[in-house]
N, C-alpha and C positions, 0 to 999 in steps of 0.2 A: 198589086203593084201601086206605090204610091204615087201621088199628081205632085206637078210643080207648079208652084206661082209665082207671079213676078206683078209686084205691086209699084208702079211707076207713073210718070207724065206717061198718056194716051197714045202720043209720038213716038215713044219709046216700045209701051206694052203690046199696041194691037196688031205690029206682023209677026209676033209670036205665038199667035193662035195656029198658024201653019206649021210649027215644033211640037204642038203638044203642050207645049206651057200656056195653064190659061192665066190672060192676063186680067190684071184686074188697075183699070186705070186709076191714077187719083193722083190730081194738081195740089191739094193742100193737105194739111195734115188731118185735119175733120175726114176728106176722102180717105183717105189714109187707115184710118184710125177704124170706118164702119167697113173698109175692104178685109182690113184684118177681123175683123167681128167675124164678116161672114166667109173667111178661110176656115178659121180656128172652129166655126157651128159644126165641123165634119173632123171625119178625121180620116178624110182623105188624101190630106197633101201631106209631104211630109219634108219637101223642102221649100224655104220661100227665097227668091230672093226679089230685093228692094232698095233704092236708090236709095245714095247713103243720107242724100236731105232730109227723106222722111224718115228713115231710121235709126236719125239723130232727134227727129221730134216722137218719136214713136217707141225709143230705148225701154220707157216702165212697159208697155206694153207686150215688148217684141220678147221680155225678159218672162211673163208670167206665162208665156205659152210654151209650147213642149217641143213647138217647128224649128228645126235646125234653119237658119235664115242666114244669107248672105248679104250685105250690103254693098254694091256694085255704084261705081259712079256715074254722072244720069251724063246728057250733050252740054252740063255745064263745066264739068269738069270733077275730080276727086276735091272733098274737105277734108280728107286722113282720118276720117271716122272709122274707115276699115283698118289703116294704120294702127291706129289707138287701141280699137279692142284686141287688135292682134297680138300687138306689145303686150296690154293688160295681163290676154291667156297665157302666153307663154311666160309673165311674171307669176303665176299663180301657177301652174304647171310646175315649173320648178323651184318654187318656193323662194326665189331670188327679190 
């Protein structure tokens, strides 16, 4: 069975270790960038999800892996980064 991640601010990620989802904290997009390294070194997890801040700085990245990821809004609020790719897919889905 496959793991879940959740790549987030620390505040966010770490009572999620009591779910099952191991978290993986990271305030900048550098943290960011080397938590997804070491998701992606296994092919363990097979969902991720991650604040949509970082994974509007983290888009080429989140694109060359193979993990279905979600982007979830963090305690600041949504930027409609999940909006947008939403729209994108179902633009390309139906050819519109």
């Amino acid at each position: 069975m496959s793991k879940i991640a959740f790549i987030g601010p620390k505040s966010l990620v770490a009572p999620l270790s009591t779910t099952g989802i191991e978290p993986f904290p990271a305030e900048t997009s550098a943290e960011g960038e080397k938590a997804l390294a070491q998701i992606t070194r296994t092919t363990d997890f097979g969902l991720l999800f991650i604040t949509e801040r970082l994974a509007e700085e983290l888009t080429a990245q989140l694109q060359q892996t193979k993990l279905t990821y979600l982007p979830l809004p963090d305690h600041r609020g949504t930027t409609g980064f999940f909006t947008n790719e939403l729209k994108d897919l179902i633009k390309r889905a139906t050819g519109a």
